[in-house]
C-alpha positions as a printed NumPy array, in Angstrom:
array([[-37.553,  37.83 ,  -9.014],
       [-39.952,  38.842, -11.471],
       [-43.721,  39.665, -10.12 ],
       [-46.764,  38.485, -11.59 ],
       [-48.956,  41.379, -10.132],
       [-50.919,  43.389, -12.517],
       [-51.98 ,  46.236, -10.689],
       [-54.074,  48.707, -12.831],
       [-51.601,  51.561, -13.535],
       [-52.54 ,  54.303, -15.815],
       [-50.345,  56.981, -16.754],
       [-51.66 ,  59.547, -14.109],
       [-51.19 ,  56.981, -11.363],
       [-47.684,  55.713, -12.702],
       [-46.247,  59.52 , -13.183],
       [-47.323,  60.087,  -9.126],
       [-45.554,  56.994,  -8.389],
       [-42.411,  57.115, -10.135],
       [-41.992,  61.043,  -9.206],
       [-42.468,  60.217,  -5.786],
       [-39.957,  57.49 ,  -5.756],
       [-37.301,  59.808,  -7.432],
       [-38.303,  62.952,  -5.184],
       [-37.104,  60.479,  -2.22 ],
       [-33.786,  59.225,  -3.749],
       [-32.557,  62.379,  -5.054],
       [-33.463,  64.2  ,  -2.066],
       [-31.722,  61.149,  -0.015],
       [-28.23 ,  61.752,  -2.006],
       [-28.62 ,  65.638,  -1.576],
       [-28.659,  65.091,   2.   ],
       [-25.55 ,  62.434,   2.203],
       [-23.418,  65.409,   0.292],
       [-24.92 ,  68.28 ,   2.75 ],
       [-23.873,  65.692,   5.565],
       [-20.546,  65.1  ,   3.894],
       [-20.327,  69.015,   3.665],
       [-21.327,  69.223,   7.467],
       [-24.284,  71.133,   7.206],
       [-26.282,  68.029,   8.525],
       [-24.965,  66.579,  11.89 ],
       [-25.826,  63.469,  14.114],
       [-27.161,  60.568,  12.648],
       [-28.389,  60.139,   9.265],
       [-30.156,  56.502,   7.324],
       [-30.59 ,  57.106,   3.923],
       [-33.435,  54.816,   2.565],
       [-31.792,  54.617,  -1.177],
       [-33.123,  51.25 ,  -2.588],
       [-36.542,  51.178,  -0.306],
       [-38.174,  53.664,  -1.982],
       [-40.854,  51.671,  -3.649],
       [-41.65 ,  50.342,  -0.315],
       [-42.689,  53.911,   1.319],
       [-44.301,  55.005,  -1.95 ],
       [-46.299,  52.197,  -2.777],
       [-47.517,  51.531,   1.258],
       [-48.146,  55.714,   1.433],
       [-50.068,  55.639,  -1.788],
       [-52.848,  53.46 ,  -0.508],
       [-53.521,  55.72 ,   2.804],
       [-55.851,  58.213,   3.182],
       [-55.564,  61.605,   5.098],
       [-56.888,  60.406,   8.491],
       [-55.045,  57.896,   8.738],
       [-51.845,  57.638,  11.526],
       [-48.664,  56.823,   9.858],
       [-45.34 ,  55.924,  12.776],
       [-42.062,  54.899,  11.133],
       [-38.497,  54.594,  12.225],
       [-35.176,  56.882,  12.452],
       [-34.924,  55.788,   8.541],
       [-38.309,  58.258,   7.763],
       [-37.406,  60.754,   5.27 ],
       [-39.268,  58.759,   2.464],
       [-42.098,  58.148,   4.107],
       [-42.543,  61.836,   5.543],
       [-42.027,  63.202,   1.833],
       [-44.817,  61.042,   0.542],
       [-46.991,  62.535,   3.319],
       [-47.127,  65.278,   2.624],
       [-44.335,  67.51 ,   4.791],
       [-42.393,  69.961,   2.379],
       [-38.932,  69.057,   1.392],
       [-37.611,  72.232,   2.628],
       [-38.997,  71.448,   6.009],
       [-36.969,  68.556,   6.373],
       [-33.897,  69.625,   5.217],
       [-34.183,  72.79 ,   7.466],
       [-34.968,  69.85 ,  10.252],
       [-31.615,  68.372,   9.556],
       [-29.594,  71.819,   9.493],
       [-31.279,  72.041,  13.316],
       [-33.049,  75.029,  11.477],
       [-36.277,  76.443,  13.704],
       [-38.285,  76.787,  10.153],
       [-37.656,  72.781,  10.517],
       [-40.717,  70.744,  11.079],
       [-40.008,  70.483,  14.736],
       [-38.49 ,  73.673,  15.199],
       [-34.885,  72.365,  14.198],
       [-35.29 ,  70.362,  17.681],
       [-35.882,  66.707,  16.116],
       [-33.378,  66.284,  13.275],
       [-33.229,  63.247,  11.139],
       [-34.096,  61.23 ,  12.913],
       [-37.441,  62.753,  14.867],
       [-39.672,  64.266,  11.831],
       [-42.693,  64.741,  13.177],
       [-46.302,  66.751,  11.632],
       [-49.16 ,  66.195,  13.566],
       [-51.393,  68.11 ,  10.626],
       [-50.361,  64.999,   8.215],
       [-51.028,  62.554,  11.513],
       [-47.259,  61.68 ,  10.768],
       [-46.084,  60.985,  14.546],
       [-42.211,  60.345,  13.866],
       [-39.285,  59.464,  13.237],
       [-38.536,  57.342,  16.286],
       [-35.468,  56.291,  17.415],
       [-35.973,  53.736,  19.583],
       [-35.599,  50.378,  17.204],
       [-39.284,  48.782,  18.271],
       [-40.384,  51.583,  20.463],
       [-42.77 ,  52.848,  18.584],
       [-44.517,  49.595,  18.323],
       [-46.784,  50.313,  21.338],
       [-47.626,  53.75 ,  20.359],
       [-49.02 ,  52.793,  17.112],
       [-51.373,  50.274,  19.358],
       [-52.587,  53.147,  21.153],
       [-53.282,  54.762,  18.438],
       [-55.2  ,  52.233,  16.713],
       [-56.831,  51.538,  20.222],
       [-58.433,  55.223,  20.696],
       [-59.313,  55.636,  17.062],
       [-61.592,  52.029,  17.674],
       [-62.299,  53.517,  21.112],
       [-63.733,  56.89 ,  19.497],
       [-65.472,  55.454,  16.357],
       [-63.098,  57.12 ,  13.615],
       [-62.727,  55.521,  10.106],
       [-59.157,  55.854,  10.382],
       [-56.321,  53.339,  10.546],
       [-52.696,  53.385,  11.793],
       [-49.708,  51.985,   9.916],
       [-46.713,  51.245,  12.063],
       [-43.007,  51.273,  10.041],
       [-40.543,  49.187,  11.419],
       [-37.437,  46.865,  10.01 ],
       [-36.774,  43.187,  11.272],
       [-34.329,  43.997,  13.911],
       [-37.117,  45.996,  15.641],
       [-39.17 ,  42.179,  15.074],
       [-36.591,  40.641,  18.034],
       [-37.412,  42.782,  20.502],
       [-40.386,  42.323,  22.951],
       [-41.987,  45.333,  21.775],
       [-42.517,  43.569,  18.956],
       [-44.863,  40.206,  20.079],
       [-46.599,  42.347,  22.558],
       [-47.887,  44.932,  20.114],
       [-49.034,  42.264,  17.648],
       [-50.506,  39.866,  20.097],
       [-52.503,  43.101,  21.904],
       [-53.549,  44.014,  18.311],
       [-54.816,  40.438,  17.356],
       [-56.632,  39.994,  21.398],
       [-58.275,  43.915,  20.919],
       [-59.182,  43.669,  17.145],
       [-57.826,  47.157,  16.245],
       [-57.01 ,  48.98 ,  12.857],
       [-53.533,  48.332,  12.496],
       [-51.632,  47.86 ,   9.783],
       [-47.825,  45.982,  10.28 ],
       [-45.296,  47.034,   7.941],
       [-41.52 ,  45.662,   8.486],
       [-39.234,  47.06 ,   5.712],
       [-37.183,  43.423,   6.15 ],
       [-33.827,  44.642,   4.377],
       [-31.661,  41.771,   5.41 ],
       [-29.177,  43.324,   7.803],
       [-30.786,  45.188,  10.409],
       [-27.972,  47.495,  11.458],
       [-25.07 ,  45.079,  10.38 ],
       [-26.491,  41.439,  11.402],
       [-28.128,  39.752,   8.889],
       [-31.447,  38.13 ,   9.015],
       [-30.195,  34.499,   9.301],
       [-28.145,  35.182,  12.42 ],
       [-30.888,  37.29 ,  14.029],
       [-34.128,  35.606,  13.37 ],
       [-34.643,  31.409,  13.502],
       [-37.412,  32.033,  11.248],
       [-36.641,  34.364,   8.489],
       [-40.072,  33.921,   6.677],
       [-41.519,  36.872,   8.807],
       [-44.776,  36.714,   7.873],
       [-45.128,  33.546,   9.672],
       [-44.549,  34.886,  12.885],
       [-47.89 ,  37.406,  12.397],
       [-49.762,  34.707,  11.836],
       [-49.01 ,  33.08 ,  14.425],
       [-50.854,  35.721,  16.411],
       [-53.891,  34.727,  14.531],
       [-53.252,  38.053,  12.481],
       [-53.623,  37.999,   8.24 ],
       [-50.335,  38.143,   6.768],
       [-48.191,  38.577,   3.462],
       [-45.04 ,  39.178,   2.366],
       [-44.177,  40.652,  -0.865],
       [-41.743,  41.69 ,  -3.231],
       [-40.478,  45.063,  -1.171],
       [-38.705,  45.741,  -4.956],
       [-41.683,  45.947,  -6.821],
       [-44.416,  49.346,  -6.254],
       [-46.558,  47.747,  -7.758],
       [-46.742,  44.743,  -5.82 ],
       [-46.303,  47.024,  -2.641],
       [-49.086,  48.839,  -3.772],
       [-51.815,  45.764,  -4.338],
       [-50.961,  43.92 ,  -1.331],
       [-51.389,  47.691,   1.059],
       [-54.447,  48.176,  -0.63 ],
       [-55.991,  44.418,  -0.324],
       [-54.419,  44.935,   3.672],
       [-56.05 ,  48.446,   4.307],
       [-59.271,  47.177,   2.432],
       [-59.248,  44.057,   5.039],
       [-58.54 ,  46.202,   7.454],
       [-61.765,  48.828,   6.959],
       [-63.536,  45.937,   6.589],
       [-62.954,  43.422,   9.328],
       [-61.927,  46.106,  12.003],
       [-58.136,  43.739,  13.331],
       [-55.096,  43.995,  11.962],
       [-52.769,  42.881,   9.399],
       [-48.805,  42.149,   9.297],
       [-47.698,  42.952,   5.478],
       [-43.724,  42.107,   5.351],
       [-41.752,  43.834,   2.428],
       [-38.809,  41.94 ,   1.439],
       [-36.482,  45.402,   0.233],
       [-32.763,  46.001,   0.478],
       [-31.031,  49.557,   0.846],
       [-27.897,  50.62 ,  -1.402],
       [-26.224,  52.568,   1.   ],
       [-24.761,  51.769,   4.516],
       [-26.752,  51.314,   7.541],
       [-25.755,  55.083,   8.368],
       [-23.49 ,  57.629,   7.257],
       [-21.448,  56.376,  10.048],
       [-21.118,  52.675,   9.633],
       [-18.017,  51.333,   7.614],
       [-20.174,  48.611,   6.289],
       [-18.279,  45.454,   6.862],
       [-20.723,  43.048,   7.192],
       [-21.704,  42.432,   3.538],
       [-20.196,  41.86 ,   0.065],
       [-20.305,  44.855,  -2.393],
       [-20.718,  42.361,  -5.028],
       [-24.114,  41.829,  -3.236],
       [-25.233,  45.   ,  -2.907],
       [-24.471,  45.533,  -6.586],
       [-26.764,  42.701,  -7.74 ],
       [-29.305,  44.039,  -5.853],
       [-28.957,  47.201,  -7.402],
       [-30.044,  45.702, -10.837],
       [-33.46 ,  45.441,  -9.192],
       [-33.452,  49.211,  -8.549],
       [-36.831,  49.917,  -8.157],
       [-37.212,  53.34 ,  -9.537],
       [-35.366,  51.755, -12.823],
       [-37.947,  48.547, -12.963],
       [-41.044,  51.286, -12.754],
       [-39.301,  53.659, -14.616],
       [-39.018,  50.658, -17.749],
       [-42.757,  49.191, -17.445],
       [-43.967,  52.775, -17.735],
       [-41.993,  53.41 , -21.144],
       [-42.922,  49.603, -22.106],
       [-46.524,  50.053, -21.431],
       [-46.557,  53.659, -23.132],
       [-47.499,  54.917, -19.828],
       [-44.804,  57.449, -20.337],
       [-41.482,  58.31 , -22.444],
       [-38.17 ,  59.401, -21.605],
       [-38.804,  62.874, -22.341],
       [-41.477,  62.757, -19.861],
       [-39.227,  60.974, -17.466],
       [-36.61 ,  63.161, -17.91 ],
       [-39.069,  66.386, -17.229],
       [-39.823,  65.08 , -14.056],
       [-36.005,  64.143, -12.543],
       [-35.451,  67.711, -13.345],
       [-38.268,  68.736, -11.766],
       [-36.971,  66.913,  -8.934],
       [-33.689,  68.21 ,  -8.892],
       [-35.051,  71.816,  -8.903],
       [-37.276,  70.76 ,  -5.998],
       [-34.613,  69.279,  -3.908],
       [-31.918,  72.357,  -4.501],
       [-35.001,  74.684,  -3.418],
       [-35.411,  72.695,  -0.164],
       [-31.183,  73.32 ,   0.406],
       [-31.825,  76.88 ,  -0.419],
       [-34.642,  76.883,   1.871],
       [-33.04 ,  75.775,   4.921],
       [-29.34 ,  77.225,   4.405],
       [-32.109,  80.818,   4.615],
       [-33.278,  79.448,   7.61 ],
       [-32.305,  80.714,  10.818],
       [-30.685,  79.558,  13.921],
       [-33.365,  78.926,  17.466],
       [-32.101,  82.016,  20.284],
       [-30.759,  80.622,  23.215],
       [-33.536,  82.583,  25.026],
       [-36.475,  79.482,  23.766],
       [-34.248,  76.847,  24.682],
       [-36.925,  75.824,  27.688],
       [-39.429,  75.925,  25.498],
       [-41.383,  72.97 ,  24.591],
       [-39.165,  70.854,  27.786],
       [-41.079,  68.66 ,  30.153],
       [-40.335,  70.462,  33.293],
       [-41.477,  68.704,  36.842]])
C-alpha cells in the first residue's frame, strides 16, 4: 500500500536513513554466512525486511533516552550507536564483544548508549521498560523509554500489565510492536482475536497508531508525532508497525508455516528499495551516490568480521566473573 505521508526529507536526512537501513541488512546477511560458516553459534533472528522499522523509530530518539528490544536487536543496536565490530565479536563469543563475548545475539547490551538488551524472554522485557520509564518520572529526567517487542510478546500477560501500569502511572513510554504477521511460526489470525493491535492500546486509555512498518518515512512521522506527545503530555503511547521479515523466524526454523510466494510479494515492498527510489525520484540522491554508500557498507561490515575473527577468546580463569553468587 502506497503512503500518503510527506515527511520533510532532505538529502542529508535521506542519505542517514537509507545508509542506516543498508548498514543493517548487509551486516544481517554477513552474519547468516558467518553462522552458516560456524563462526556464530546459538540462536540467531535476522531482521532482513524490518529495517525501516528500527531506523525510522531510532532516528527520532535522542541520547538520553532508554531503548529495550527483543532477541531480534541487531538493527536497532547498530542505529544506536554500538560499533559493528562489537557485535559481531559478541556473536563469535569474543571478550572485545559488547558484553564481553558473554551475551551473544541475542543479549547486546551498552549501558553508555542506554541500550539495555537484547532480551530473550518474548514479553519479558515489558516490565523493565516500565521501570524504567517509572524512575526517570520518579527522578525528573527529560528522557523517555521505548520498549521493542513483536505481537506474539502482545499475548502474554506481560503485555496488558505493562500497558495498563503505564496508562494508571502516566509515564514516558513509548510502545513499539514490530507486528510481522507470524510471531515465531503462528500467524496473527490464529494468535490474536483482534488483529488491529492498536486497538487493544487504546483500550487502556493509551494514544495509539498503527502505520505502514514498510515505509521510513511513515515510521519516522508517526515516532516523532508519538515522542513529541510523549514530552509533552508526560503518559504513554502504543505505535504498532505493520512490517514483515524476508528470512525465517531463525536460522534454525525450516519455515513451514507460510507460502514463499508470500514472502516474495512482500519483498516488492522492500523498504530499503522504496527509499532508495523516492530519493533518486526526488533528486535527493543518484545511483552513484547510492552506490558509494553500499560500498561503504560493505567495507564497514567486512571490517567488523575482521575485527572480531582478531578478537580473542575469555581465559577460563574470569569465568566467575560478573556471576551472581549467593
Amino acid at each position: 500500500m502506497a503512503t500518503s505521508v510527506e515527511f520533510p526529507i532532505d538529502k542529508s536526512l535521506g542519505t542517514k536513513l537509507v545508509y542506516e537501513m543498508m548498514r543493517i541488512r548487509r551486516f544481517e546477511e554477513k552474519a547468516a554466512e558467518m553462522y552458516t560458516k560456524t563462526f556464530i553459534r546459538g540462536f540467531l533472528h535476522l531482521y532482513i525486511g524490518e529495517e525501516a522499522v528500527a531506523v525510522g523509530v531510532m532516528s527520532a530518539l535522542t541520547p538520553e533516552d532508554n531503548v529495550l528490544c527483543t532477541y531480534r536487536e541487531h538493527g536497532q543496536a547498530l542505529v544506536r550507536g554500538i560499533e559493528a565490530g562489537k557485535i559481531m565479536a559478541e556473536m563469535y563469543g569474543k571478550q572485545e564483544g559488547c558484553c564481553k563475548g558473554r551475551g551473544g545475539s541475542m543479549h547486546l547490551f551498552d549501558v553508555s548508549r542506554r541500550f539495555y538488551g537484547g532480551n530473550a524472554i518474548v514479553a519479558g522485557h515489558l516490565p523493565l521498560a516500565l521501570g524504567f520509564a517509572l524512575a526517570d518520572k520518579k527522578m525528573k529526567r527529560n528522557g523517555i523509554t521505548v520498549c521493542f517487542f513483536g505481537e506474539g510478546a502482545m499475548a502474554e500477560g506481560e503485555f496488558h500489565e505493562a500497558m495498563n501500569l503505564a496508562a494508571l502511572w502516566k509515564i514516558p513510554l513509548l510502545f513499539v510492536c514490530e507486528n510481522n504477521l507470524y510471531a515465531m511460526g503462528t500467524a496473527i489470525r490464529y494468535s490474536h482475536a483482534v488483529t488491529e493491535l492498536e486497538k487493544k492500546g487504546a483500550s487502556y486509555g493509551i494514544p495509539s497508531r498503527a502505520v505502514d512498518g514498510m515505509d521510513i518515512r511513515a515510521v519516522l512521522q508517526a515516532t516523532t508525532e508519538a515522542v513529541e506527545t510523549i514530552r509533552r503530555e508526560g503518559g504513554p503511547y502504543f505505535l504498532v508497525c505493520n512490517t514483515y521479515r524476508f528470512r525465517a523466524h531463525s536460522m534454525f526454523d525450516a519455515e513451514l508455516y507460510r507460502d514463499k510466494s508470500e514472502v516474495e510479494e512482500w519483498k516488492k515492498r522492500d523498504p530499503i528499495v522504496m527509499f532508495s527510489d523516492y530519493l533518486v525520484n526526488n533528486n535527493l540522491a543518484t545511483h552513484e551516490e547510492l552506490a558509494s554508500l553500499e560500498k561503504k557498507v560493505e567495507e564497514e561490515v567486512n571490517e567488523s568480521v575482521r575485527y572480531a575473527e582478531a578478537g580473542t577468546w575469555e581465559p577460563v580463569e574470569q569465568l566467575e566473573e560478573f556471576v551472581y553468587q549467593t
